[in-house]
PyMOL Python script that loads the backbone (N, CA, C, O; Angstrom):
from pymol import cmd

cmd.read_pdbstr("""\
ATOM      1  N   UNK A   1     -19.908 -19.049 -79.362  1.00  0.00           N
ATOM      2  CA  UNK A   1     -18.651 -18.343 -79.368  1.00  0.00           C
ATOM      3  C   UNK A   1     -18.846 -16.916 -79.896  1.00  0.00           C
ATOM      4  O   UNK A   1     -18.060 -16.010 -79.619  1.00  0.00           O
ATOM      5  N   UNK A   2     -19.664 -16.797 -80.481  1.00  0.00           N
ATOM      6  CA  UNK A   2     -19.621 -15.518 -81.629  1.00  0.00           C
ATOM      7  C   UNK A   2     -20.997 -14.492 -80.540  1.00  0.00           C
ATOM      8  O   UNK A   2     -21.452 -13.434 -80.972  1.00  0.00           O
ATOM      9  N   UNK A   3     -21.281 -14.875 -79.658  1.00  0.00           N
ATOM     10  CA  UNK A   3     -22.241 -14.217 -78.806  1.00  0.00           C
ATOM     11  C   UNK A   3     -21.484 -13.882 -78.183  1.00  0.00           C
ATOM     12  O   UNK A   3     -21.533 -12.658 -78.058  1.00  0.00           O
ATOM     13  N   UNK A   4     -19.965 -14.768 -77.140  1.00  0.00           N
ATOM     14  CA  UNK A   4     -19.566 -14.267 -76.419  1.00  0.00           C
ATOM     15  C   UNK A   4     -18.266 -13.186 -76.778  1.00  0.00           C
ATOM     16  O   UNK A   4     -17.465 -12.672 -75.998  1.00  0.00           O
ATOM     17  N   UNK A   5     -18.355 -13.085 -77.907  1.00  0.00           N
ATOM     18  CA  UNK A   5     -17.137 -12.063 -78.162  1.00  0.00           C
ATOM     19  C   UNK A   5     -17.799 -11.067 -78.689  1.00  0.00           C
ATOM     20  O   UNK A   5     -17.084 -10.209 -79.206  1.00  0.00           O
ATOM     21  N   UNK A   6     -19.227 -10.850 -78.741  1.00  0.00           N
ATOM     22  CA  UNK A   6     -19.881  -9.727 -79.021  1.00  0.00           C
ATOM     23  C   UNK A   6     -20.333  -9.112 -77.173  1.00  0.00           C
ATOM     24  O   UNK A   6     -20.634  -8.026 -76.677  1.00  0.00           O
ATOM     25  N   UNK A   7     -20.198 -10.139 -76.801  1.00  0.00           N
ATOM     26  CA  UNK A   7     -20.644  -9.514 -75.412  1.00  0.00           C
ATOM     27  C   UNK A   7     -19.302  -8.741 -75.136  1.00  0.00           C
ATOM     28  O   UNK A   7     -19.207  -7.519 -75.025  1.00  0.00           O
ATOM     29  N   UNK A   8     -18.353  -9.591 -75.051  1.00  0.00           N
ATOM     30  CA  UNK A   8     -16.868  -9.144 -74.620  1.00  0.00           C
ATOM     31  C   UNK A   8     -16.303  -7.473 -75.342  1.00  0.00           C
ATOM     32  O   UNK A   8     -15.373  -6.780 -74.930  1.00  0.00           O
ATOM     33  N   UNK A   9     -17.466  -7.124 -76.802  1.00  0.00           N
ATOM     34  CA  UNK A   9     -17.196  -5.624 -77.067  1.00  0.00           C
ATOM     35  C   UNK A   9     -16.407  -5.701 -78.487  1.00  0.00           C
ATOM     36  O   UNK A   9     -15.972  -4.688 -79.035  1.00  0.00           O
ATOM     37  N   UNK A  10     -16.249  -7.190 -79.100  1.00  0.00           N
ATOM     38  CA  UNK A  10     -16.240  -7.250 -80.222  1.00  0.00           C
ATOM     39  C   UNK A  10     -17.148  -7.240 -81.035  1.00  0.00           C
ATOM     40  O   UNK A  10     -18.112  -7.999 -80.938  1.00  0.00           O
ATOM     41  N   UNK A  11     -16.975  -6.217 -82.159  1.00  0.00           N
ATOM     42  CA  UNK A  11     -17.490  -6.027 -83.178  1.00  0.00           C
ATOM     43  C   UNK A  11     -17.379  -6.087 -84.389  1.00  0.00           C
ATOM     44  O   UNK A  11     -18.227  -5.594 -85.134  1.00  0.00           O
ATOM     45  N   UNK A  12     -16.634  -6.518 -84.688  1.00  0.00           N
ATOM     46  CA  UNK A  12     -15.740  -6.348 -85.988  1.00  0.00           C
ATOM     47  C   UNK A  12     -15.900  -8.038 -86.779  1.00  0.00           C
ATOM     48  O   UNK A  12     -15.280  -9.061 -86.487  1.00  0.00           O
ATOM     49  N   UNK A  13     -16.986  -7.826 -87.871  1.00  0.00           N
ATOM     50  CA  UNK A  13     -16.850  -9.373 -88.455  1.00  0.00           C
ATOM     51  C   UNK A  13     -15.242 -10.057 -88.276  1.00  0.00           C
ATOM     52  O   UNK A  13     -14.892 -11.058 -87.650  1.00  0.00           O
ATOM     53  N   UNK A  14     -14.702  -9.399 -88.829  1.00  0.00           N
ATOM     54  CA  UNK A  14     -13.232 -10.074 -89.349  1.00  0.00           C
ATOM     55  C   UNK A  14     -12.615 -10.069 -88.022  1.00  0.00           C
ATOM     56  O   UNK A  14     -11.554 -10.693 -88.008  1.00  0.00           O
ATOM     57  N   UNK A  15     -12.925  -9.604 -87.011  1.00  0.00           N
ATOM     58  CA  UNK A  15     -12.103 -10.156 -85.828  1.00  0.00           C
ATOM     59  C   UNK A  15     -13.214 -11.409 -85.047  1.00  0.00           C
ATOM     60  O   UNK A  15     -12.794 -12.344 -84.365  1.00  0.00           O
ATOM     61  N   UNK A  16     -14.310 -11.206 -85.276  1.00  0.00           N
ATOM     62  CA  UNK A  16     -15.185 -12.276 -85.137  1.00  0.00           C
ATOM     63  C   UNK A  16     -14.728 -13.687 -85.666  1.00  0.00           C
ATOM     64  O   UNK A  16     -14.310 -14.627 -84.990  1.00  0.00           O
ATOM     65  N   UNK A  17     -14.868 -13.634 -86.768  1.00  0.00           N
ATOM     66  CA  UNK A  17     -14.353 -14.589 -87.895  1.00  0.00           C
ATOM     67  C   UNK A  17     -13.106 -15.493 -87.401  1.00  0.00           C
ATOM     68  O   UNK A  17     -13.122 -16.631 -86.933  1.00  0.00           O
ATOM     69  N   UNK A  18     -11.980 -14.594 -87.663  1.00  0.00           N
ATOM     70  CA  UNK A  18     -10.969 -15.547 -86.691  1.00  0.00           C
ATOM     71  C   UNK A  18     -10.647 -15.935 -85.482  1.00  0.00           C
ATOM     72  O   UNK A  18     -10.136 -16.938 -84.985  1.00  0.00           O
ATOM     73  N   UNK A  19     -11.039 -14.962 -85.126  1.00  0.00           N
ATOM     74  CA  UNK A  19     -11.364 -15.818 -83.304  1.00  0.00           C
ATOM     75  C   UNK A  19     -11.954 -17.369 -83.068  1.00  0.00           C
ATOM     76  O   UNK A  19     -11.609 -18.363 -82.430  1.00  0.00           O
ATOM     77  N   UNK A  20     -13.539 -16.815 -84.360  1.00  0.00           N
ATOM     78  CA  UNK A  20     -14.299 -18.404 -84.134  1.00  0.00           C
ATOM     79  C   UNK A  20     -13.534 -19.635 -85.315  1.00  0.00           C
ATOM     80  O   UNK A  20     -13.677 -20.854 -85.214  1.00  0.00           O
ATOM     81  N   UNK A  21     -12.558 -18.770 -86.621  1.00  0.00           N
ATOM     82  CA  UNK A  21     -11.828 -19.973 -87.112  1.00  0.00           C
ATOM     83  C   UNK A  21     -12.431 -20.631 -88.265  1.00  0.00           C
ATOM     84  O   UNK A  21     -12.120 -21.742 -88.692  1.00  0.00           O
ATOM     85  N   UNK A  22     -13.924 -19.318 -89.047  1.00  0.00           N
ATOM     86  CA  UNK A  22     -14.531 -19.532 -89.995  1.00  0.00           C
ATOM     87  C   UNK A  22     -14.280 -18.619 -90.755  1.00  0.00           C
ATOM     88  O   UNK A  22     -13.600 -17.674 -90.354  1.00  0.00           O
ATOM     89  N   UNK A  23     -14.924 -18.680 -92.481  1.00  0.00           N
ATOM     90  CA  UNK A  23     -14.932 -17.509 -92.961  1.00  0.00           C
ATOM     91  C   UNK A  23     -15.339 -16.430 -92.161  1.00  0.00           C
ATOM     92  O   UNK A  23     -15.656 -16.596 -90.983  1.00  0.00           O
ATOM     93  N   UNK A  24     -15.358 -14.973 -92.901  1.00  0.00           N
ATOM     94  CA  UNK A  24     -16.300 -14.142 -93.041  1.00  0.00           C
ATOM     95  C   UNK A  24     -17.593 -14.097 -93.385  1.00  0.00           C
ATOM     96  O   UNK A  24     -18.473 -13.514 -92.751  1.00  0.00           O
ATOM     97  N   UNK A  25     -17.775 -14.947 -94.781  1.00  0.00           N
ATOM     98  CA  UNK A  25     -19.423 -15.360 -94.969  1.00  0.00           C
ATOM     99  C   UNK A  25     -20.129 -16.299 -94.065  1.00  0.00           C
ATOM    100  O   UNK A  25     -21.292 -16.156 -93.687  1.00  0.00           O
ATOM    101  N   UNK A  26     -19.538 -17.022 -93.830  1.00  0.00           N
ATOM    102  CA  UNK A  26     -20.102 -17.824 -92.680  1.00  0.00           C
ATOM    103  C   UNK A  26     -20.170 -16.777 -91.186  1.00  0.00           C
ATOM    104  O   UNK A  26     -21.107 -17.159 -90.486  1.00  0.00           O
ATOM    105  N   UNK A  27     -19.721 -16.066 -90.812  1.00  0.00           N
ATOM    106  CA  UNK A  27     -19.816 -15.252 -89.644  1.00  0.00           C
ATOM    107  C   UNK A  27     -21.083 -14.824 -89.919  1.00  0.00           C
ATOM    108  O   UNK A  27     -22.108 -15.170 -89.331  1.00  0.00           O
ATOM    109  N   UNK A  28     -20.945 -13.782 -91.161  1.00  0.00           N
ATOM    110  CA  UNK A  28     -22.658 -12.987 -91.605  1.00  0.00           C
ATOM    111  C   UNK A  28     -23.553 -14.084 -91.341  1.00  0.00           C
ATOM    112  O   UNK A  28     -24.387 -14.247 -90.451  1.00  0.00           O
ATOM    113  N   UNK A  29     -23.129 -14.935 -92.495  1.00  0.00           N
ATOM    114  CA  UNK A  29     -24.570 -16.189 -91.823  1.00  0.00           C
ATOM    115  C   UNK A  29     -25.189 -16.191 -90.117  1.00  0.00           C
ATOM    116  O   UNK A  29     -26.302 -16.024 -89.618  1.00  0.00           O
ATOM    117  N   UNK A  30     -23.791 -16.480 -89.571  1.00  0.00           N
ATOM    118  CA  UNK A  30     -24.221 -16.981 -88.446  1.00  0.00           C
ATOM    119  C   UNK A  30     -24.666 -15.244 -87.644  1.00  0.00           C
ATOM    120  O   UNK A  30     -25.624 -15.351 -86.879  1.00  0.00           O
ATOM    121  N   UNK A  31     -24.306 -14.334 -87.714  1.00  0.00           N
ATOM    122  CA  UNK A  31     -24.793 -12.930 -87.291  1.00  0.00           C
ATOM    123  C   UNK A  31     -26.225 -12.484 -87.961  1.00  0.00           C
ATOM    124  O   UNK A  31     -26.939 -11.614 -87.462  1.00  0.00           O
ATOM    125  N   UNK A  32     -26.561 -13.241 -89.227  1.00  0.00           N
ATOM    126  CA  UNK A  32     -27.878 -12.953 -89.357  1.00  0.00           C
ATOM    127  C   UNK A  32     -28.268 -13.717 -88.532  1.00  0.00           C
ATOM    128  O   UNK A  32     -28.190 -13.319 -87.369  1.00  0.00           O
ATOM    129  N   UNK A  33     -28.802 -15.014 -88.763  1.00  0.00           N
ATOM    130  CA  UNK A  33     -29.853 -15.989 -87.818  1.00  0.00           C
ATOM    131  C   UNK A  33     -29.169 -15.402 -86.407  1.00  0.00           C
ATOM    132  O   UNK A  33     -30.129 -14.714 -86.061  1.00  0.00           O
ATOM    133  N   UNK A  34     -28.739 -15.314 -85.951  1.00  0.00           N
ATOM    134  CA  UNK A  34     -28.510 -14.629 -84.517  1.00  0.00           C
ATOM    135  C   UNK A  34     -29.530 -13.222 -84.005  1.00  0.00           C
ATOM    136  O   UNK A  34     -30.183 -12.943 -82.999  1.00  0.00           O
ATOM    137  N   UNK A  35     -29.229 -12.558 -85.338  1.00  0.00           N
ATOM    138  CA  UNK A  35     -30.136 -10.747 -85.334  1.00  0.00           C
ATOM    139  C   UNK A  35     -31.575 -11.482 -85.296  1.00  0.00           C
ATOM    140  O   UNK A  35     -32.344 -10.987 -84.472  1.00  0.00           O
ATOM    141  N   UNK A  36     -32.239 -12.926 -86.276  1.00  0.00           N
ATOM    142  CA  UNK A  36     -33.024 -12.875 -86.566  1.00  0.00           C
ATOM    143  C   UNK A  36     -33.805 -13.588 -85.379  1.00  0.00           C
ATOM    144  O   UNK A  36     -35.026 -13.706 -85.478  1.00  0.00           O
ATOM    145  N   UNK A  37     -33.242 -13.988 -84.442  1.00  0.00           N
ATOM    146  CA  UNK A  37     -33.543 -14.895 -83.226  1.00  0.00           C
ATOM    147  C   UNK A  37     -33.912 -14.123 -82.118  1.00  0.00           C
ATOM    148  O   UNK A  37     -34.700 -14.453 -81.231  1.00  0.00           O
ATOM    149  N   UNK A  38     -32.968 -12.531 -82.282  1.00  0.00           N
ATOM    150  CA  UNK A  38     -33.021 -11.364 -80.872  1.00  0.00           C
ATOM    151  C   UNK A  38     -32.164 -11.826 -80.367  1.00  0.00           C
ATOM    152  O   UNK A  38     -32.255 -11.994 -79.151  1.00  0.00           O
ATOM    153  N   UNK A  39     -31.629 -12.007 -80.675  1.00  0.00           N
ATOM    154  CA  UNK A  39     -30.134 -12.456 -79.915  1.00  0.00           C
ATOM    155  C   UNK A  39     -28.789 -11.279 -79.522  1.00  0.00           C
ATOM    156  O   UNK A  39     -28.241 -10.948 -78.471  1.00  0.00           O
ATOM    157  N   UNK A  40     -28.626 -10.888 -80.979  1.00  0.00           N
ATOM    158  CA  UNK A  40     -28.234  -9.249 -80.949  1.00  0.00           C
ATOM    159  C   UNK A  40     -28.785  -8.399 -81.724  1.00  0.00           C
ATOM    160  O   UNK A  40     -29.717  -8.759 -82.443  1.00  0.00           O
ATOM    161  N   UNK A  41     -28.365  -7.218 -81.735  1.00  0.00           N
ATOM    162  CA  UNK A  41     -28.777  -5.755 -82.496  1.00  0.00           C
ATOM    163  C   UNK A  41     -27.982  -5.295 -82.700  1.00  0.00           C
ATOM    164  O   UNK A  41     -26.844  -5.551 -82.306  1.00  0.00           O
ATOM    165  N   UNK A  42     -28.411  -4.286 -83.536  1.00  0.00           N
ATOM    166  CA  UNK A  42     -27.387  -3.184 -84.390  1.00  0.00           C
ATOM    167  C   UNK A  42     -26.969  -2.222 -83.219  1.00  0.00           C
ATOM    168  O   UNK A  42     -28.045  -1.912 -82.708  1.00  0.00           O
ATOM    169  N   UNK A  43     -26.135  -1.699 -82.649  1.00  0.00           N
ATOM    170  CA  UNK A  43     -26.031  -0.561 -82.217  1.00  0.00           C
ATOM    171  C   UNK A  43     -25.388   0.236 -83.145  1.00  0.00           C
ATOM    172  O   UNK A  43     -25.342   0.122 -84.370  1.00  0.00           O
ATOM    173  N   UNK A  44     -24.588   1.582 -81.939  1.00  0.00           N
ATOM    174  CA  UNK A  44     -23.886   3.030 -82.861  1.00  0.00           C
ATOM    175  C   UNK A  44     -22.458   2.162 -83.207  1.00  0.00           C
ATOM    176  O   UNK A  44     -22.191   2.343 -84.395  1.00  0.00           O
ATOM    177  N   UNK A  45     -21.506   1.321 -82.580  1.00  0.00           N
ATOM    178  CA  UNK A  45     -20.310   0.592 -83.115  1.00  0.00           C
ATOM    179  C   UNK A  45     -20.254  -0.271 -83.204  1.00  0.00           C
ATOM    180  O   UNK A  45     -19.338  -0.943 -82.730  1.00  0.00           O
ATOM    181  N   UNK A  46     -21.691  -0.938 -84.190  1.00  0.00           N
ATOM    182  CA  UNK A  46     -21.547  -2.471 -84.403  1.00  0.00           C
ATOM    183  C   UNK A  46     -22.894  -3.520 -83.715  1.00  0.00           C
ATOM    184  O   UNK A  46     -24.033  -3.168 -83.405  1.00  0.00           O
ATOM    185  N   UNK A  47     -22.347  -4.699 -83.641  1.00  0.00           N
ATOM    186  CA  UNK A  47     -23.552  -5.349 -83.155  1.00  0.00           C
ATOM    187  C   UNK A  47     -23.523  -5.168 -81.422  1.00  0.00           C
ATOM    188  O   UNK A  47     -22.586  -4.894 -80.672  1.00  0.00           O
ATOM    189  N   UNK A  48     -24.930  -5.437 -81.157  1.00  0.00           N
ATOM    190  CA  UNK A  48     -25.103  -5.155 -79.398  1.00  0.00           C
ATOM    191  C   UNK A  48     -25.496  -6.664 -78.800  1.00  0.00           C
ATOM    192  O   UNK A  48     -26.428  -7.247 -79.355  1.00  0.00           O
ATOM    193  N   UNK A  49     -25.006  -7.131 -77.999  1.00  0.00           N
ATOM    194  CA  UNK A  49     -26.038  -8.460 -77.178  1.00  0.00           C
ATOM    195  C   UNK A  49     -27.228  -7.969 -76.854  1.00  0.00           C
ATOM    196  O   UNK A  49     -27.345  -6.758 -76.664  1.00  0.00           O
ATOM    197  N   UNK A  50     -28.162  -8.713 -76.752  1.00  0.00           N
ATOM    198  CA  UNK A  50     -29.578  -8.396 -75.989  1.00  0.00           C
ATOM    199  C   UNK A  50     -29.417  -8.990 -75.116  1.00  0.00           C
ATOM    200  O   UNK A  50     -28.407  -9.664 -74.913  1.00  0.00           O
ATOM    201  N   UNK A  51     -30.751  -8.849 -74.085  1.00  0.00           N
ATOM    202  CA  UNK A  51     -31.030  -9.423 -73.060  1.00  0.00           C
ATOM    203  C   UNK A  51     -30.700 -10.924 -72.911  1.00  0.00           C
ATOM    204  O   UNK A  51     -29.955 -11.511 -72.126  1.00  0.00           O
ATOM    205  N   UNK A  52     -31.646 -11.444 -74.107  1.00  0.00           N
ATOM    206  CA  UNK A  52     -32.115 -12.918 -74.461  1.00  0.00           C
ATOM    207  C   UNK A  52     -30.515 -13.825 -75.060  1.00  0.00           C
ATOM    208  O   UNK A  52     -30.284 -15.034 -75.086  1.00  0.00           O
ATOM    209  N   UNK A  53     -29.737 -12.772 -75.437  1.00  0.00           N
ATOM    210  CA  UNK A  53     -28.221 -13.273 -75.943  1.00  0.00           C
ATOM    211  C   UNK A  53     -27.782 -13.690 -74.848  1.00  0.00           C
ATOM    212  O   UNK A  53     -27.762 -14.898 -74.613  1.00  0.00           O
ATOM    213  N   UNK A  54     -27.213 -12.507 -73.702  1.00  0.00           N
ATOM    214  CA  UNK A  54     -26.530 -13.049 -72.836  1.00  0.00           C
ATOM    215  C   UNK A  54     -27.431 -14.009 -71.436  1.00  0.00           C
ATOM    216  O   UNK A  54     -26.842 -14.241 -70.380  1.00  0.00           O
ATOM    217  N   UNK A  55     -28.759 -14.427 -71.659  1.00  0.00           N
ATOM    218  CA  UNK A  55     -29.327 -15.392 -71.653  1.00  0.00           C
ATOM    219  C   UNK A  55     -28.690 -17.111 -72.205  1.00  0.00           C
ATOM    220  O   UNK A  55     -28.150 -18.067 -71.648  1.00  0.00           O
ATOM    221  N   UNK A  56     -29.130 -16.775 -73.556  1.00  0.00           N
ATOM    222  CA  UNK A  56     -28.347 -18.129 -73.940  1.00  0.00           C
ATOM    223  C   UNK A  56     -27.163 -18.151 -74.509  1.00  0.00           C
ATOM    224  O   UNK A  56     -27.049 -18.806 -75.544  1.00  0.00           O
ATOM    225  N   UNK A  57     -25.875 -17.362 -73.907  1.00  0.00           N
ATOM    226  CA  UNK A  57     -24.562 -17.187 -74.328  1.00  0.00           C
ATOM    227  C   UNK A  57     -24.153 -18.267 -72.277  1.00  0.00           C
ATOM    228  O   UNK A  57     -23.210 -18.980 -71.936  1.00  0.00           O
ATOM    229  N   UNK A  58     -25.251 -17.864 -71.615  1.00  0.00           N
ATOM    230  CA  UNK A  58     -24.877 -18.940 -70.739  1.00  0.00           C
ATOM    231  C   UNK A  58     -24.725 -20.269 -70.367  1.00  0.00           C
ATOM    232  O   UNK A  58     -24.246 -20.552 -69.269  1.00  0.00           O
TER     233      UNK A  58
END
""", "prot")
cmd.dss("prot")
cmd.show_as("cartoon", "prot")
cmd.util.cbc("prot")
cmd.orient("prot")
C-alpha cells in the first residue's frame, strides 16, 4: 500500500500514514526497510519509486 501511494505522488509521511491506517512511526519503519530494499529513494519532494518498487508494487 505504502509503495502504491508513493507511486501515485504521495509523499508526505502523515498522509502516508493514514491512508495505510498506521502510526507515523510505523510508516518510517516501514519507509526505511523499503529505502533499504531499493524499493524507493529520496528525491527533490520526498520519496521516489524505483524501478524495482513499481516492479513489486505489482
Amino acid at each position: 500500500m505504502i509503495l502504491e501511494e508513493i507511486q501515485k505522488g504521495i509523499s508526505s509521511v502523515t498522509q502516508i500514514a493514514a491512508t495505510a491506517g498506521i502510526s507515523k512511526g510505523m510508516t518510517y519503519n516501514h519507509l526505511r526497510e523499503l529505502k533499504a530494499m531499493g524499493y524507493i529513494t529520496d528525491g527533490d519532494s520526498g520519496y521516489v519509486i524505483t524501478d524495482a518498487g513499481r516492479i513489486a508494487s505489482i
